[in-house]
C-alpha positions as CSV (number, residue, x, y, z in Angstrom):
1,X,26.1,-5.1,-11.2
2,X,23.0,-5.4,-13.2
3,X,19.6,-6.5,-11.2
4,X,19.8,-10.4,-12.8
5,X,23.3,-10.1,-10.9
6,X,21.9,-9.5,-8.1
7,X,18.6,-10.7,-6.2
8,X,15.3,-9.4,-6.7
9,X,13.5,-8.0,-3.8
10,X,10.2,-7.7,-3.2
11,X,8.1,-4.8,-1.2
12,X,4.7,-4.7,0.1
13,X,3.1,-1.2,0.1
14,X,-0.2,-0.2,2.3
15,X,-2.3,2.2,-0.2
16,X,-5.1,3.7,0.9
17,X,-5.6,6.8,-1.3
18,X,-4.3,9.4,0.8
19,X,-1.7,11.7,-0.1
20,X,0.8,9.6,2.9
21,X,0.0,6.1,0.6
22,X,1.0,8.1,-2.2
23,X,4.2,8.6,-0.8
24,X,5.2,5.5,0.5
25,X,4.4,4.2,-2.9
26,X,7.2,6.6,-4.2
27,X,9.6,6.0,-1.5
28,X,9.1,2.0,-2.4
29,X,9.8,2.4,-6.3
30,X,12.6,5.1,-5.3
31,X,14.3,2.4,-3.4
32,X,13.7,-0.7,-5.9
33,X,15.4,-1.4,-9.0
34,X,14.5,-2.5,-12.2
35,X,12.9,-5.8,-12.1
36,X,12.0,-5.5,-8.1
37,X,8.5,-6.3,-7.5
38,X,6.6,-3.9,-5.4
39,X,2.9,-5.1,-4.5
40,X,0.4,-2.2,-3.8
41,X,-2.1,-3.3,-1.1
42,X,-5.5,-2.2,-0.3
43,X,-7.5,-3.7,2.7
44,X,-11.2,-3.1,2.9
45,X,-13.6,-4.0,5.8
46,X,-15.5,-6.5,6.1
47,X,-19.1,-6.2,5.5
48,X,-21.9,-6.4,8.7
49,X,-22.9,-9.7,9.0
50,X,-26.2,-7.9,10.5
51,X,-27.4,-7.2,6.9
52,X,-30.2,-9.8,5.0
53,X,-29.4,-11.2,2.3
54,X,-29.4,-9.3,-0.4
55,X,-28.5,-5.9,1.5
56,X,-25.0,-7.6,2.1
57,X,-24.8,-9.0,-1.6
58,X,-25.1,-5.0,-2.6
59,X,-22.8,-3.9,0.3
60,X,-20.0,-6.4,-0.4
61,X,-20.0,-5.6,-4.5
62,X,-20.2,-1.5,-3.1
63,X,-17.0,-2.2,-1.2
64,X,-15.3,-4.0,-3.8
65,X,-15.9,-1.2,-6.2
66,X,-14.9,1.3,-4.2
67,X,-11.7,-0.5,-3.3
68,X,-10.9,-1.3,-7.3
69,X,-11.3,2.3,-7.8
70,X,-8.4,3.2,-4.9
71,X,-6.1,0.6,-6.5
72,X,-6.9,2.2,-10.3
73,X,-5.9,5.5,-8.7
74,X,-1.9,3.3,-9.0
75,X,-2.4,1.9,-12.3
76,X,-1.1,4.4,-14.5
77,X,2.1,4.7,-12.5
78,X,2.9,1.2,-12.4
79,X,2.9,1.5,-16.5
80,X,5.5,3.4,-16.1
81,X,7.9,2.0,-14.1
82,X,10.6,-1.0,-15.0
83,X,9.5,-2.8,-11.9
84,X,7.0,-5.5,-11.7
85,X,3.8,-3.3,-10.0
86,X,1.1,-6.1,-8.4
87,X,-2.0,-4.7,-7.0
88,X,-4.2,-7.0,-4.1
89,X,-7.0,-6.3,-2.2
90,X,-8.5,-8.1,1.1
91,X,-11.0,-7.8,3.4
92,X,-9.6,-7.0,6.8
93,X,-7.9,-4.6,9.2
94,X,-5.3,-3.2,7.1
95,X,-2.1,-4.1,9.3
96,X,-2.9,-7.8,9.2
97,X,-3.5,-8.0,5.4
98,X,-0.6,-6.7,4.8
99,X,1.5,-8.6,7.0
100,X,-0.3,-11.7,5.6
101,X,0.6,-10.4,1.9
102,X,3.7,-10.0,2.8
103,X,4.3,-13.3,4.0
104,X,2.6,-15.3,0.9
105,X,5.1,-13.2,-1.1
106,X,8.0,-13.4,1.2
107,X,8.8,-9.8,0.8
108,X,12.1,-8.4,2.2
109,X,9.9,-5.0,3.5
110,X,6.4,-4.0,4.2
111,X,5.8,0.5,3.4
112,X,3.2,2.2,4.8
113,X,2.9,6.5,5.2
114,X,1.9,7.6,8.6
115,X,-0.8,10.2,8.7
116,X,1.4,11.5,12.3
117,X,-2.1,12.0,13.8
118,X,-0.4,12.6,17.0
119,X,-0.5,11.2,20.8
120,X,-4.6,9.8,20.9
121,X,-4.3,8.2,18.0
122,X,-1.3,6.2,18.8
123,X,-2.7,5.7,22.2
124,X,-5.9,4.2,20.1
125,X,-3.1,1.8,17.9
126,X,-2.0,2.9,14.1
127,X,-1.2,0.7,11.6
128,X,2.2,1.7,11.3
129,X,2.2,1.1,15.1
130,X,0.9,-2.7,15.1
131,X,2.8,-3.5,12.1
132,X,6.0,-2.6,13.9
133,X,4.8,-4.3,16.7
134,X,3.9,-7.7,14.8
135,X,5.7,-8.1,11.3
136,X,8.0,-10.7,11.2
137,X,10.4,-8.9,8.7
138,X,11.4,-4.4,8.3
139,X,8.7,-1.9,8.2
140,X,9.1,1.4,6.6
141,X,7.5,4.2,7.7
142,X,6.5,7.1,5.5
143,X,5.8,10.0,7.7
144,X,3.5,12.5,7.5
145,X,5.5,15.1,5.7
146,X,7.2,12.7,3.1
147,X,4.2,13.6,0.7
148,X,6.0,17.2,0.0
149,X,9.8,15.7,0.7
150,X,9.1,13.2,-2.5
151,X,7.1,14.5,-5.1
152,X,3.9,11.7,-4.7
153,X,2.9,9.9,-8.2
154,X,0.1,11.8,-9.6
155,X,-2.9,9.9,-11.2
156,X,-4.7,12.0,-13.7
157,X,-4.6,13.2,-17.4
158,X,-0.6,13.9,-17.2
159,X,0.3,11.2,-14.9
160,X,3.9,12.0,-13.7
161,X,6.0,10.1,-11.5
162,X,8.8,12.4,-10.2
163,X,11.4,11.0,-7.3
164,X,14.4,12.8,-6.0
């Protein structure tokens, strides 16, 4: 049955550079077809609301460049897949932004990769942990070992994208 055939889904993916975002990127494009959309999400923080003026002017452009520059890191592999690759970015704590992208695009599934930081840290709250908690649709978890499981899309001169 060809994808027309049958209905497009849609995944959001939390990216935040590491080598665990990586991965769930590749998991999500390993489980799509061709003509899925899979939107690649970054959430920054907010800016102090503490700083004058034009200290928060140069702090808010600093963290938008430095978020754009996280997102490029995925450009190159979206080129090469036959999905439709969106990239967003929003200030805020990264489990609500992407449960708030994920209902604006009514996705079918939100991936994120776990660091597995261990017992404090999911004491603390993870956002794997509060998005299983409070999404309102699945949550995939990449976990921490997934990165050498699937080889991870590589951004740099050769740019390979290899799934198993």
């Amino acid at each position: 049955m060809s994808p027309s055939a049958q209905e497009l889904r849609t995944s959001v993916v939390g990216y935040d550079g590491s080598d665990e975002a990586r991965a769930a990127v590749a998991v999500a494009i390993d489980r799509s077809r061709a003509g899925d959309s899979i939107v690649i999400v970054h959430a920054t923080p907010a800016a102090s609301g503490w700083l004058g003026t034009p200290e928060y002017g140069r702090v808010v452009i600093g963290i938008q460049q430095a978020g754009q520059k996280v997102l490029d890191e995925m450009r190159p592999i979206a080129e090469q897949v036959e999905r439709h690759v969106q990239f967003e970015m929003l200030e805020g704590a990264p489990a609500e932004v992407l449960i708030r992208v994920a209902a604006v695009r009514d996705a079918d599934e939100i991936v994120v990769g776990s660091r597995g930081l261990g017992r404090l840290r999911a004491a603390l709250g993870s956002v794997s942990r509060q998005l299983l908690r409070d999404a309102d649709r699945p949550v995939l978890v990449v976990g921490p070992d997934a990165a050498a499981a699937v080889d991870a899309p590589v951004a740099d001169d050769r740019v390979a994208l290899q799934l198993r």
